[in-house]
C-alpha positions, 0 to 999 in steps of 0.5 A: 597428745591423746592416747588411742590404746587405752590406759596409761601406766599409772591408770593401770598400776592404780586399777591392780592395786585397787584390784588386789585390794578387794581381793581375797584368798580363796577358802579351803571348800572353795579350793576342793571344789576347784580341784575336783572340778579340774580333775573331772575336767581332765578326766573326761578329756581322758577319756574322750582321748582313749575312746577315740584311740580304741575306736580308732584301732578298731574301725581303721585298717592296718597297714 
């Protein structure tokens, strides 16, 4: 019987172990970098979000 989803267990837990295999452990520059990078991220959002709240206070009437 052919299976139609794709991969069995065993194809599966053989391609994670190749995987984390070849894996390395990120440097330490490279894990500064990704949390400026996410923090920035967030950050803009942020801002983004108050922006539209004060202009949203500002433009819409109240009632």
């Amino acid at each position: 019987m052919a299976r139609c989803w794709g991969l069995g267990v065993r194809e599966f837990l053989a391609s994670c172990a190749r995987l984390l295999k070849r894996a390395k452990k990120p440097g330490k520059d490279e894990v500064w970098m990704l949390i400026r990078i996410c923090a920035l991220g967030v950050g803009v959002v942020g801002a983004v979000g108050f922006v539209i709240r004060i202009l949203s206070l500002l433009l819409l009437p109240r009632g």
